[in-house]
TORBA-797554 format. One line per field, with one value per residue (C-alpha): x, y, z; residue in three letters. Coordinates in nm, 4 decimals, decimal comma. Example, Ala and Ser with C-alpha at 12.3 -4.5 7.8 and 13.67 -1.06 7.14 Angstrom:
east	c(1,2300  1,3670)
north	c(-0,4500  -0,1060)
up	c(0,7800  0,7140)
type	c(ALA  SER)
END
This chain:
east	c(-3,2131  -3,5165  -3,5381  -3,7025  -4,1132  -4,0544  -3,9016  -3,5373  -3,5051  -3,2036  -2,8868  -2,7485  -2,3967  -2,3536  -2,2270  -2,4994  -2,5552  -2,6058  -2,8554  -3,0474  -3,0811  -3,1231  -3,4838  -3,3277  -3,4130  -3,7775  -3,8108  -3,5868  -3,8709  -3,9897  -3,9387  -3,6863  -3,6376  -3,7318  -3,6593  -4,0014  -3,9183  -3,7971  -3,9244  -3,5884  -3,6133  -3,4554  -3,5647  -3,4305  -3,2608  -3,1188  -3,0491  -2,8117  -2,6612  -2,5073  -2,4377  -2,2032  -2,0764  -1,9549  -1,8247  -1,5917  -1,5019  -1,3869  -1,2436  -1,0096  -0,9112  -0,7516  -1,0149  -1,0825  -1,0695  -0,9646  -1,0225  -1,2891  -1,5359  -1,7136  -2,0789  -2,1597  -2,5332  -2,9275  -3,1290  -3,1249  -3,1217  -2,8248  -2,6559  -2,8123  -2,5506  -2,2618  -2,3312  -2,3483  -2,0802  -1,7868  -1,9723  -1,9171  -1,5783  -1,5069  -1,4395  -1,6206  -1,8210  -1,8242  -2,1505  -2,1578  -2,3925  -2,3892  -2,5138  -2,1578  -1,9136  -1,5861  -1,4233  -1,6279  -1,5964  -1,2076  -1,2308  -1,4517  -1,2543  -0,9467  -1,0626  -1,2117  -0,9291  -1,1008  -0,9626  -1,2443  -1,5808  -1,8992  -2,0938  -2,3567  -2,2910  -2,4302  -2,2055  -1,8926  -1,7028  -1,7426  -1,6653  -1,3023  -1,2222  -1,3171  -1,0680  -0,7868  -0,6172  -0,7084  -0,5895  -0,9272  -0,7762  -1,0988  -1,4140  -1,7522  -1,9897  -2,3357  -2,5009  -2,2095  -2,0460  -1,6440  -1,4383  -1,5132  -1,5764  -1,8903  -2,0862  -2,1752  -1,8350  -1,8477  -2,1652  -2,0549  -1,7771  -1,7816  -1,9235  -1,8212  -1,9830  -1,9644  -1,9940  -1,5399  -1,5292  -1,5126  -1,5788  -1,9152  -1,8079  -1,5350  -1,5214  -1,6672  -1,9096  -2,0575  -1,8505  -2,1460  -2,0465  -2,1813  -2,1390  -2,1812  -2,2966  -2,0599  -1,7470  -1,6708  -1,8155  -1,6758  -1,6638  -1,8683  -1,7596  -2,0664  -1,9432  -2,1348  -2,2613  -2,3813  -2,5984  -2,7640  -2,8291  -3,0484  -3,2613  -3,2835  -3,4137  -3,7233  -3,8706  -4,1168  -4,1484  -4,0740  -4,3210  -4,3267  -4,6237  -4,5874  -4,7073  -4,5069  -4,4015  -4,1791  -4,0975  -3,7418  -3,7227  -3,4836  -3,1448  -2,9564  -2,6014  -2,7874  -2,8137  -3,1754  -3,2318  -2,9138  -3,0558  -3,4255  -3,5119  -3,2537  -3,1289  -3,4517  -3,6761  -3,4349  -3,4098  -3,8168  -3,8494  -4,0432  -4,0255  -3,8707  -3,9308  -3,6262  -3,6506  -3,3482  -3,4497  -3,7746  -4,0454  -4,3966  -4,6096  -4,3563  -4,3307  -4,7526  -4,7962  -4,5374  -4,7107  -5,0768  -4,9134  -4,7552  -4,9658  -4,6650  -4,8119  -4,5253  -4,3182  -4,0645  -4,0124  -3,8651  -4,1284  -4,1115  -4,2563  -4,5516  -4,5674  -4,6616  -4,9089  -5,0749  -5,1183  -5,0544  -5,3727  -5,1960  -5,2236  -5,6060  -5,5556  -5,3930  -5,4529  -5,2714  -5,5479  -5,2922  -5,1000  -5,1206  -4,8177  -4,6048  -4,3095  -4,0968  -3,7174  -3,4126  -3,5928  -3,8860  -4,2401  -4,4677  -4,8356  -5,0421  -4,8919  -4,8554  -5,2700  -5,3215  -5,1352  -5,2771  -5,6621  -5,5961  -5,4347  -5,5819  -5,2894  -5,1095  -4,8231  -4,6135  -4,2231  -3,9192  -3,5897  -3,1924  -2,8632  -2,5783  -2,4564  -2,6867  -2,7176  -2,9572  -3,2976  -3,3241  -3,7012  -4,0338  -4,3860  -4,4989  -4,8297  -5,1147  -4,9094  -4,9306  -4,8952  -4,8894  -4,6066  -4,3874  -4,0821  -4,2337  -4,0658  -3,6723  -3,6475  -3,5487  -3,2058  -3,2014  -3,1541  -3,1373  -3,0942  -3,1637  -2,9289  -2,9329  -2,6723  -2,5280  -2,4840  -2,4878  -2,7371  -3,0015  -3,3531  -3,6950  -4,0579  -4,1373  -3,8117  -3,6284  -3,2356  -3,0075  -3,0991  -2,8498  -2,8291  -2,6758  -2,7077  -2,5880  -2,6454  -2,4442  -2,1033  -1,7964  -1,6194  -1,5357  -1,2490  -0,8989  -1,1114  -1,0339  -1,1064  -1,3925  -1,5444  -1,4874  -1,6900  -1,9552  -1,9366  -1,8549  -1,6469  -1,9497  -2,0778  -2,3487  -2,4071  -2,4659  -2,7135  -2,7183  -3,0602  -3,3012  -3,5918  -3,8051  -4,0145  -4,3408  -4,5282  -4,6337  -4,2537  -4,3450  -4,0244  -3,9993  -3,7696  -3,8162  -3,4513  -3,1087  -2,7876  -2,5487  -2,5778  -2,6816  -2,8791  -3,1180  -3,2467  -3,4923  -3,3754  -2,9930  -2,7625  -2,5749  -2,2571  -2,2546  -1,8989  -1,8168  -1,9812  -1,8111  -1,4801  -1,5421  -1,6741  -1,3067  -1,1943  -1,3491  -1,1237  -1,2965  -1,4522  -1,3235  -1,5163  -1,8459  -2,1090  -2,3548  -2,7369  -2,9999  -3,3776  -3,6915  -3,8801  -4,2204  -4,0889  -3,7563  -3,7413  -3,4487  -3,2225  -2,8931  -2,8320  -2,4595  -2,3709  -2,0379  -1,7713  -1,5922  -1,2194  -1,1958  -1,2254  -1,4166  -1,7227  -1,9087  -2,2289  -2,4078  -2,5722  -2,1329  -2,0822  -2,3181  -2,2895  -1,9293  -2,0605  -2,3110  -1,9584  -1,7789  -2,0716  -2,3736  -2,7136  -2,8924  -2,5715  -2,6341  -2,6489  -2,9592  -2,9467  -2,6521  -2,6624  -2,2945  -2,2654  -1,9899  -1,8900  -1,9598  -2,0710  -1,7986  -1,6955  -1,4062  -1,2408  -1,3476  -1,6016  -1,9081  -2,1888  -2,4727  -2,7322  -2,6809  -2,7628  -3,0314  -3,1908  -3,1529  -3,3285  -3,6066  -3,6807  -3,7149  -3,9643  -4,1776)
north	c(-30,2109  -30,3589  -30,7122  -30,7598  -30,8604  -31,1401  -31,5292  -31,5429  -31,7604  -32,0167  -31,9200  -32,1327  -32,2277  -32,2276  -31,9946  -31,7560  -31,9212  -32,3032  -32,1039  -32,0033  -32,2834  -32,4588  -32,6178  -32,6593  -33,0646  -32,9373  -32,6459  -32,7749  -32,6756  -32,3871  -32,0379  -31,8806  -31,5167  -31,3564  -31,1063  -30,8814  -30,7380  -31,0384  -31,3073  -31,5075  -31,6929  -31,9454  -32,2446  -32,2563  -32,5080  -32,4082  -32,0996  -32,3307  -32,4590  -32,1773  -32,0715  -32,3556  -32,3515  -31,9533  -32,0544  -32,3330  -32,0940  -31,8249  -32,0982  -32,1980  -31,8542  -31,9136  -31,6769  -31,7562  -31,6755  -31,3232  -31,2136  -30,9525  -30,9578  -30,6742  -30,6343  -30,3181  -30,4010  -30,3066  -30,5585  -30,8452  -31,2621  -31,3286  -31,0587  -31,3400  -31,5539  -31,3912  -31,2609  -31,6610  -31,7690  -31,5644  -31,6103  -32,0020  -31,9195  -31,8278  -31,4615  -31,1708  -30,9275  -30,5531  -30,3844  -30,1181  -29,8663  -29,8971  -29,4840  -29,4045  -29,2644  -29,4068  -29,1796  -29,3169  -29,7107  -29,6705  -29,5450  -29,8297  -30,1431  -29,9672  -29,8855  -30,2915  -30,4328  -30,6152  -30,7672  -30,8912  -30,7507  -30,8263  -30,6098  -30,5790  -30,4522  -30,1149  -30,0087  -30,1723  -29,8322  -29,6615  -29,9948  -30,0017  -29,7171  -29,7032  -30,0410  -29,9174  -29,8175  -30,1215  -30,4396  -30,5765  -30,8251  -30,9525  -30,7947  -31,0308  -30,9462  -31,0401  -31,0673  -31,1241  -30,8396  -30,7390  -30,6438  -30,8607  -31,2600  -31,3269  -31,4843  -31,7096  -31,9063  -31,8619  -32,1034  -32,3988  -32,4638  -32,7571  -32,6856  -32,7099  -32,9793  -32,7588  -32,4649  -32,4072  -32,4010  -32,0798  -31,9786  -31,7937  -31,5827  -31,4515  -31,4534  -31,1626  -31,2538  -30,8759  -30,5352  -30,2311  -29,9179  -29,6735  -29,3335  -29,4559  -29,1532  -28,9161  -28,8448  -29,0272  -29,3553  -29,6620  -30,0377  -30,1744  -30,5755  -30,7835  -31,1739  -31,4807  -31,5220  -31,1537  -31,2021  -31,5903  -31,4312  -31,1148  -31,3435  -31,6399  -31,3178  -31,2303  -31,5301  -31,3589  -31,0047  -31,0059  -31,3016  -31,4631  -31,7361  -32,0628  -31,8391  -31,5262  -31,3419  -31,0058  -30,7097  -30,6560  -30,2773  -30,1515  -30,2317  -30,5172  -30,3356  -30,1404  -30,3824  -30,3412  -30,5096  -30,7395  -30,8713  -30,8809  -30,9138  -31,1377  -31,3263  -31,3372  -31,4555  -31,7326  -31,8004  -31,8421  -31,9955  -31,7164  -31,6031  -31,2447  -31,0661  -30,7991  -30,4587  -30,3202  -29,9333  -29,7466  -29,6736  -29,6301  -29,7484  -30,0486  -30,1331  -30,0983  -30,3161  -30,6066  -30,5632  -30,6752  -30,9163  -31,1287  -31,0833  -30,9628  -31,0397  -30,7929  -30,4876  -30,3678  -30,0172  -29,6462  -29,3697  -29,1789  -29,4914  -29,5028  -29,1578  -29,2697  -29,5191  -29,2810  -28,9845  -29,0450  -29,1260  -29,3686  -29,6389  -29,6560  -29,8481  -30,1169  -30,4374  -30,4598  -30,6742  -30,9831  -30,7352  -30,8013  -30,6072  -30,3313  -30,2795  -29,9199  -29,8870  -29,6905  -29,3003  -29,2088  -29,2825  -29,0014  -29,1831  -28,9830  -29,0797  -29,4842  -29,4744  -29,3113  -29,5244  -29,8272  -29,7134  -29,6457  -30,0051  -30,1706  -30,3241  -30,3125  -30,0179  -30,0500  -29,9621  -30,1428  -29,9605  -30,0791  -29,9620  -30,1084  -30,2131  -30,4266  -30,6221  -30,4185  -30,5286  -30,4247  -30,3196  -30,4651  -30,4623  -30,8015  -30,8792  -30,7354  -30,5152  -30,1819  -29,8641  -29,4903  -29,3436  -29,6636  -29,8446  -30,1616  -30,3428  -30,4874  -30,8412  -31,1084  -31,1784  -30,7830  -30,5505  -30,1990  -29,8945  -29,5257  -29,2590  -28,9721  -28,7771  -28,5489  -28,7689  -29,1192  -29,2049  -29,4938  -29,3468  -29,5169  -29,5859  -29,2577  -29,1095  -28,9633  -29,0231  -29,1754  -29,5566  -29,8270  -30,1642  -30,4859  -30,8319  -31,1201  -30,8733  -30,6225  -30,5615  -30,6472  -30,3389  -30,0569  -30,2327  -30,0421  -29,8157  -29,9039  -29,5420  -29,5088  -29,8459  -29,7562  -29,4468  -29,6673  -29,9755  -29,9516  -30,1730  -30,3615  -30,3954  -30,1624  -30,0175  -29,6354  -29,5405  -29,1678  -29,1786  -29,0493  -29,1647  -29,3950  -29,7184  -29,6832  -29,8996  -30,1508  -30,1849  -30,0124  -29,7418  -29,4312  -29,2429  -28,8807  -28,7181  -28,7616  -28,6945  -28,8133  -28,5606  -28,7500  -28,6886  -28,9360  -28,8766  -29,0972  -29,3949  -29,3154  -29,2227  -28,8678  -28,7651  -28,3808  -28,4692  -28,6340  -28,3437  -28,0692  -28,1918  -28,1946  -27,8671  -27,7577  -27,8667  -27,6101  -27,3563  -27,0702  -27,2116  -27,1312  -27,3526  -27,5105  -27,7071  -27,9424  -27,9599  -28,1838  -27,9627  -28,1439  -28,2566  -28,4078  -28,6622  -28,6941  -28,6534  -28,4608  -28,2737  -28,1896  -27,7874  -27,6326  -27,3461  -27,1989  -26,9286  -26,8036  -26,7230  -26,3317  -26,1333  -26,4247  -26,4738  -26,8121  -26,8685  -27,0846  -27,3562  -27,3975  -27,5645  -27,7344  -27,8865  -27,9212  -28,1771  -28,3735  -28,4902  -28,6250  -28,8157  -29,0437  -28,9090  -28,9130  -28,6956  -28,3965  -28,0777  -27,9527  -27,6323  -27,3886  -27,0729  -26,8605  -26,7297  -26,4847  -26,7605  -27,1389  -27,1023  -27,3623  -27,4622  -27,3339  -27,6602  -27,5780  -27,8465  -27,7414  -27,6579  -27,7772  -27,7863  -27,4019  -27,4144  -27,6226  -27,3810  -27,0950  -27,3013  -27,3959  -27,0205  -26,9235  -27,1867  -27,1643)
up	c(10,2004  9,9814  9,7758  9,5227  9,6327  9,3506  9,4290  9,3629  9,0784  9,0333  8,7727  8,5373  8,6069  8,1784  7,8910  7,7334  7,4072  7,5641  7,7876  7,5351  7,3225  7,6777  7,4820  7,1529  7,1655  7,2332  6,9911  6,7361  6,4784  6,6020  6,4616  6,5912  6,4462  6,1099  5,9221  5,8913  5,5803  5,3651  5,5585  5,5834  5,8750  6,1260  6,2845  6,6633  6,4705  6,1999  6,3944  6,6327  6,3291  6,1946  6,5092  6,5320  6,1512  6,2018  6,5862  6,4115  6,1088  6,3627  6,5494  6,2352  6,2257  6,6225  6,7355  7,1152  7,4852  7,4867  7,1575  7,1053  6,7757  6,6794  6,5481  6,3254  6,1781  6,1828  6,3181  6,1312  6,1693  6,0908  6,4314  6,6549  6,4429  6,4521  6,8478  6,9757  6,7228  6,8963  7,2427  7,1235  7,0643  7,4009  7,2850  7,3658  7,1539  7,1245  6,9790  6,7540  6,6478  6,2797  6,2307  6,3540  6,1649  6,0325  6,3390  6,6087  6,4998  6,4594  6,8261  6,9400  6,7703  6,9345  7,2509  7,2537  7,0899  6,8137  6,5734  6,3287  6,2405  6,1110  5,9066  5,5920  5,2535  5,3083  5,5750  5,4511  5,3173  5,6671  5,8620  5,5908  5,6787  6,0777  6,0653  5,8690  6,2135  6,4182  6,5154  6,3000  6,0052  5,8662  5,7998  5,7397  5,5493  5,6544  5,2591  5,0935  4,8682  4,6842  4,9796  5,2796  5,3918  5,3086  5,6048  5,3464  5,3532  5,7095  5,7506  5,5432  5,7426  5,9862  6,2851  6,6568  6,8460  7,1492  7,3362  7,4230  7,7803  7,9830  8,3122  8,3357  8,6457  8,4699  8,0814  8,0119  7,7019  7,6026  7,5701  7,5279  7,5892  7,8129  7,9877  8,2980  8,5458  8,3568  8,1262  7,8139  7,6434  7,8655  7,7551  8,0164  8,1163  8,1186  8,1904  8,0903  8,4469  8,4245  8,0991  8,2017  8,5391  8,4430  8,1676  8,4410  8,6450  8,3803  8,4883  8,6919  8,5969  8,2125  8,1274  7,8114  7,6290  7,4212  7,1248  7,1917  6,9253  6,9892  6,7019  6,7673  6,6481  6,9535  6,8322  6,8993  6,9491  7,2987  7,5838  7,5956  7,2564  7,2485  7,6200  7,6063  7,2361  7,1064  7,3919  7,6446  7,3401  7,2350  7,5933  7,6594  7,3646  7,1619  6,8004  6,7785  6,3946  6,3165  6,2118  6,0766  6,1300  6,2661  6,0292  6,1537  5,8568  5,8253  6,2525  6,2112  5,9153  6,0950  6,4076  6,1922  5,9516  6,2065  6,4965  6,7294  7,0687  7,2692  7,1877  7,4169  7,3086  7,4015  7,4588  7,1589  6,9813  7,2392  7,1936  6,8072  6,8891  7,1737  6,8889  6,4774  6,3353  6,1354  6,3615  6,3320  5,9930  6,1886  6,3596  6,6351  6,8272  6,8401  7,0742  7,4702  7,6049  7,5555  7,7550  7,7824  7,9081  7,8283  7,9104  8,1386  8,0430  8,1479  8,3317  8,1069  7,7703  7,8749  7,9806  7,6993  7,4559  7,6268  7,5884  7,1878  7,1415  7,3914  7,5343  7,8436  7,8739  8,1646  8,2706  8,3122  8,4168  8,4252  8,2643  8,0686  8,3800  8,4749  8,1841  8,1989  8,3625  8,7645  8,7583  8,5989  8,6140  8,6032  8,4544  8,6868  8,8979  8,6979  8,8713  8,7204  8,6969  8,8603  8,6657  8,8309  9,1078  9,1198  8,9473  9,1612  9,2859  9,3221  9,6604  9,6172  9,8361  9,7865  10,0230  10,0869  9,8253  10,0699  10,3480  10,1994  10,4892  10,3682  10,3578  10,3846  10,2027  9,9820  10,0484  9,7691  9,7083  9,4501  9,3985  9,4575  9,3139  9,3820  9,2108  8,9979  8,7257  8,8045  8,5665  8,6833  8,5788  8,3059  8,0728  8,1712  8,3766  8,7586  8,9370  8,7067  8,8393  9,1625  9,1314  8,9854  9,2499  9,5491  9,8010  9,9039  9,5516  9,5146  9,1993  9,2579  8,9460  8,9120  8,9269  9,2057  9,3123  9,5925  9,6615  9,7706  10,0242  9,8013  9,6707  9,3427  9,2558  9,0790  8,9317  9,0070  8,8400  8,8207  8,9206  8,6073  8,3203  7,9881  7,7518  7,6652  7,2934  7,2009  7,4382  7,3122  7,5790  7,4471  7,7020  7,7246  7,7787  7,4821  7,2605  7,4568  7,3817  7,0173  7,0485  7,1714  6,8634  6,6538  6,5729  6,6780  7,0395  7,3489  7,6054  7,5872  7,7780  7,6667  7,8341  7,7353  7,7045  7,7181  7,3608  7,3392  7,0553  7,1763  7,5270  7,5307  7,2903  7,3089  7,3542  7,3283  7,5298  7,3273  7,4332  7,1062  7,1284  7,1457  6,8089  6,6545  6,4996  6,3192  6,2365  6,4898  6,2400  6,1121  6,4749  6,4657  6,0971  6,1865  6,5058  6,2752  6,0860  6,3692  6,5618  6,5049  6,4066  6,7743  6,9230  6,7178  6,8849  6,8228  6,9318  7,0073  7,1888  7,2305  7,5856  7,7748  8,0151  8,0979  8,4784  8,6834  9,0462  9,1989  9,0475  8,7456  8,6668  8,4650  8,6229  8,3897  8,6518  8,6359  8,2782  8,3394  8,5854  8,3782  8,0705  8,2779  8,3907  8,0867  7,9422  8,2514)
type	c(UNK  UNK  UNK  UNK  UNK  UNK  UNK  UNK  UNK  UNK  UNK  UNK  UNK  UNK  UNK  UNK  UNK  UNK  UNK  UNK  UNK  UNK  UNK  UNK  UNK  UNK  UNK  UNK  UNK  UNK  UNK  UNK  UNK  UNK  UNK  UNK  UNK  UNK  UNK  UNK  UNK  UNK  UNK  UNK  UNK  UNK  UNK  UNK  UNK  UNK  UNK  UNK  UNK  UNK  UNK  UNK  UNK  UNK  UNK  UNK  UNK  UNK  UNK  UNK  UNK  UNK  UNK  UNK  UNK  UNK  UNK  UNK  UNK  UNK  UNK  UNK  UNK  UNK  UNK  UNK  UNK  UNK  UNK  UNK  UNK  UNK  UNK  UNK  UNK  UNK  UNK  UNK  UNK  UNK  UNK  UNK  UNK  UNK  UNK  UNK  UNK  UNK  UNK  UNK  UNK  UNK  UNK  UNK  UNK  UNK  UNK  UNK  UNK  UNK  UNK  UNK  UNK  UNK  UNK  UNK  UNK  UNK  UNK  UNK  UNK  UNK  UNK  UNK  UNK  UNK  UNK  UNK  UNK  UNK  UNK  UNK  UNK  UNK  UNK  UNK  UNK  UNK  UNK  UNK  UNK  UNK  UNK  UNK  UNK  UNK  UNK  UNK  UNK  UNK  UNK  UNK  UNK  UNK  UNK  UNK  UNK  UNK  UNK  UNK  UNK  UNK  UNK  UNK  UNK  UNK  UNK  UNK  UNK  UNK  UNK  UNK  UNK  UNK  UNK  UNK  UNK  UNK  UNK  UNK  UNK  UNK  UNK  UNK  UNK  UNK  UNK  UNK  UNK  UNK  UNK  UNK  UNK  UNK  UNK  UNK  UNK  UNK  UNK  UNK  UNK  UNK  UNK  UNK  UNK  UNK  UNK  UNK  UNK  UNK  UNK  UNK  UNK  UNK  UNK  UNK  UNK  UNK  UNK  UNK  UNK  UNK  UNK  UNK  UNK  UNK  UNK  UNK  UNK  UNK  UNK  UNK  UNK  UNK  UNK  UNK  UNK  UNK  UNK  UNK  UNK  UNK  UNK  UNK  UNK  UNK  UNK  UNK  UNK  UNK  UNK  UNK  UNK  UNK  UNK  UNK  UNK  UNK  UNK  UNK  UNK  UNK  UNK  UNK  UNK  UNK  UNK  UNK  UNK  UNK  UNK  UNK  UNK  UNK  UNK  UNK  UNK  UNK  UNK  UNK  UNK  UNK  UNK  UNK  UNK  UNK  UNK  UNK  UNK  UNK  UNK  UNK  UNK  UNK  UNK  UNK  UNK  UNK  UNK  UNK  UNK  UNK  UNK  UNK  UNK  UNK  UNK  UNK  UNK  UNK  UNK  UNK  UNK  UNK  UNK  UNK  UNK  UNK  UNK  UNK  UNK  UNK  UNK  UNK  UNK  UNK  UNK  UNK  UNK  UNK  UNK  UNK  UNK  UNK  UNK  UNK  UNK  UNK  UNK  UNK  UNK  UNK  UNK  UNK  UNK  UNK  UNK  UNK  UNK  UNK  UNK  UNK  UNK  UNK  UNK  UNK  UNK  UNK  UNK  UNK  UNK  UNK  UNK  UNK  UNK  UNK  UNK  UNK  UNK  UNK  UNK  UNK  UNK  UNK  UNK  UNK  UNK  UNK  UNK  UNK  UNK  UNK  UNK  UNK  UNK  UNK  UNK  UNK  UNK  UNK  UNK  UNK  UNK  UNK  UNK  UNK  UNK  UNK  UNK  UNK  UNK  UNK  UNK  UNK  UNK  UNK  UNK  UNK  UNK  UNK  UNK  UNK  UNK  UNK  UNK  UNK  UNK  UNK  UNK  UNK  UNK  UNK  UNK  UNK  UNK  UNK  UNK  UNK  UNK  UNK  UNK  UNK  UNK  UNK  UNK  UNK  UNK  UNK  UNK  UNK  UNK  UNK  UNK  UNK  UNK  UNK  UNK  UNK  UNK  UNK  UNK  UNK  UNK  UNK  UNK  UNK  UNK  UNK  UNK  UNK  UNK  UNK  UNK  UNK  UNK  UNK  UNK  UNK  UNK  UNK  UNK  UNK  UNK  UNK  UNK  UNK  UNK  UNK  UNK  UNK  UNK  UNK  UNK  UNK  UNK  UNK  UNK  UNK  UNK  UNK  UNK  UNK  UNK  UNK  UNK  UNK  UNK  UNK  UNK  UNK  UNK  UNK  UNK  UNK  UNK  UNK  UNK  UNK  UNK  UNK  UNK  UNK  UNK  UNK  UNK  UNK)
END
């Protein structure tokens, strides 16, 4: 077993949202977040009111301990609003994606059980109709339109004078959804002791200045944004400036025009600022740090980005169910190639995955991880979360890879089978049973192939029913209607047979195999 190099840090016994307006007395006056492409902005205090106005609004409305809220929205002030208002509540929230179709968000609010959501004007048809079959009663609207609460109404109300009481070891405060190692999407349970406890843990990895400023373009609905860019700056005490969708020219010009000091990004957007000439009309001399998670960040490309920007580019690591953060590279402790070292409060292992046997310094096997951070469990998924955690609490990631001798880690594969597009997680699972759906498909398998931009894309393997024909580019337009943008197959290739175990489990590392041969 290895700890983390870095001093455990103490957790706040507290609910998320009095933890991070834990210096609102101090800060009262300080910027808080901003829209970057209006402007509109919040005070830490003002933010805390309206906080508190929406938390007793929601509160008239008997919405409380377990109750879920949804979220289906860009980036934008007003989610760090609605997110802390139900937290307030003593209810829990469920994040949504808001590219997904009217199909998948009727799933989600189902699977959650939520029964009101908040959303803007522009997604307000698709959120209708993804409710229409759900226990959700209420849709708010944040901007105000015909057809839902306006958020509005919401934030004149009278406001709570407190946080409701909960228990932060076991009111679970977020519901993302993940993959896990395998299989379908799965609501993961994140408490309110899970979420304080991985940004008390930041302390000394994920550091942040009096004058920090942060460009929030990672979305707030994955756990990477939600945690580190809306919750970790409020908690530190920094400014964070919203981007409701990725543009270059527009993430470039923020980046100049408010002197953003640290970006936490995904590695096609490094990839951007390491190549498109674009970013030579910038000024981006304001910015100190850049920070990649959610896919692999190749040595090469983060050196290389770092040199044209000159800024530090280093790697952080963790999952959805680890809300998220388990590795860092704290300021001066680069290292090629490394995700950084675990964050304190964090032990991990890495075993061997044949005989479970723990291995040592610069030995590869799947890594294991245990900590305050650590989920307490897929919702109404008890085998699944014992596949995930084991009996003495370790966390077993999918992922393989070893710790060097200066406690660095690196990932070198992995076991679990998504597909990470972009930073998005994409189940082959979930795609290949849509794929069954088709009328004319027989079986199919789902693979992700490498992409320079991308870093993976998702590739369909397809058996047609016998005596059938279709046009490969009707599958795969039939797929783009049923899923969100980033799960699109990309490419489809019809096969005899999908190679399987004698238990008839897909063998995609087969597929895999025979991919790589054939680019080599």
């Amino acid at each position: 077993m290895f700890r983390s190099p870095l001093p455990d840090v103490e957790i706040p016994a507290t609910a998320v949202t009095p933890a991070v307006f834990r210096h609102l007395g101090e800060l009262s006056d300080r910027l808080a977040v901003m829209d970057g492409t209006t402007g509109r902005s919040y005070s830490y205090g003002s933010l805390h009111d309206a906080v508190m106005r929406v938390a007793g609004a929601l509160r008239s409305r008997r919405i409380g301990a377990g109750d879920v809220v949804a979220i289906l929205s860009p980036n934008l002030p007003e989610y760090a609003i609605a997110f802390h208002a139900v937290l307030t509540t003593g209810a829990a929230v469920t994040t949504i994606n808001p590219t997904y179709t009217a199909e998948e968000i009727e799933f989600q609010v189902n699977d959650a059980g939520a029964c009101l959501l908040f959303t803007i004007p522009m997604f307000l048809d698709t959120a209708a109709a993804g409710c229409r079959r759900s226990p959700v009663t209420e849709i708010v609207v944040m901007g105000g339109t015909e057809g839902g609460t306006p958020l509005a109404d919401l934030m004149t109300h009278e406001p709570l004078d407190r946080q409701v009481p909960v228990d932060p070891d076991t009111t679970v405060a977020a519901l993302p959804y993940s993959s896990g190692t395998t299989g379908l999407p799965k609501v993961v349970m994140l408490t309110h002791r899970n979420l304080v406890a991985n940004l008390a843990q930041y302390e000394h990895s994920l550091t942040f200045e009096d004058d920090e400023r942060l460009i929030a373009v990672l979305p707030f609905f994955h756990i990477y944004g939600m945690q580190v860019l809306m919750n970790g700056a409020l908690y530190y005490g920094a400014a964070t400036i919203t981007v409701p969708r990725f543009d270059l020219e527009q993430f470039l010009q923020i980046c100049q025009d408010q002197k953003v000091t640290q970006a936490f990004l995904v590695p096609p957007i490094i990839l951007a600022l390491a190549k498109h000439p674009m970013v030579d009309r910038f000024d981006l001399s304001a910015l100190r740090r850049v920070v990649s998670g959610a896919a692999p960040l190749g040595s090469d490309l983060a050196e290389e980005a770092a040199a044209r920007i000159g800024a530090d580019v280093v790697q952080g690591y963790g999952l959805t169910e680890t809300s998220p953060v388990t590795h860092a590279t704290p300021p001066g402790m680069y290292k090629a190639g490394s995700i950084g070292v675990a964050i304190s409060n964090t032990e991990v292992r890495v075993i061997d995955t044949e005989t479970g046997a723990d291995l040592g310094v610069n030995e590869d096997g799947e890594i294991l991880l245990r900590g305050p951070q650590v989920m307490v469990g897929y919702l109404s998924k008890p085998e699944a979360t014992a596949v995930t955690i084991d009996a003495d609490s370790w966390l077993h990631t999918g992922d393989i890879g070893h710790v060097d001798d200066d406690g660095h880690w690196y990932i070198v594969d992995r076991l679990k089978e998504l597909i990470k597009y972009k930073g998005f997680q994409v189940p082959p699972a979930e795609l290949e049973s849509l794929l069954l759906t088709y009328p004319d498909v027989d079986d199919a398998a789902v693979i992700p192939i490498p992409d320079v931009e991308a870093g993976e894309l998702p590739k369909a393997f397809v058996v047609l029913k016998p005596g059938h024909e279709v046009a490969a580019e009707d599958v795969m337009e039939f797929v783009a209607g049923h899923v969100a943008h980033y799960k699109r197959i990309r490419q489809l290739e019809f096969v005899a047979e999908i190679p399987k175990s004698a238990s008839g489990k897909i063998l995609r590392r087969v597929l895999r195999d025979r991919e790589a041969d054939r680019t080599a």
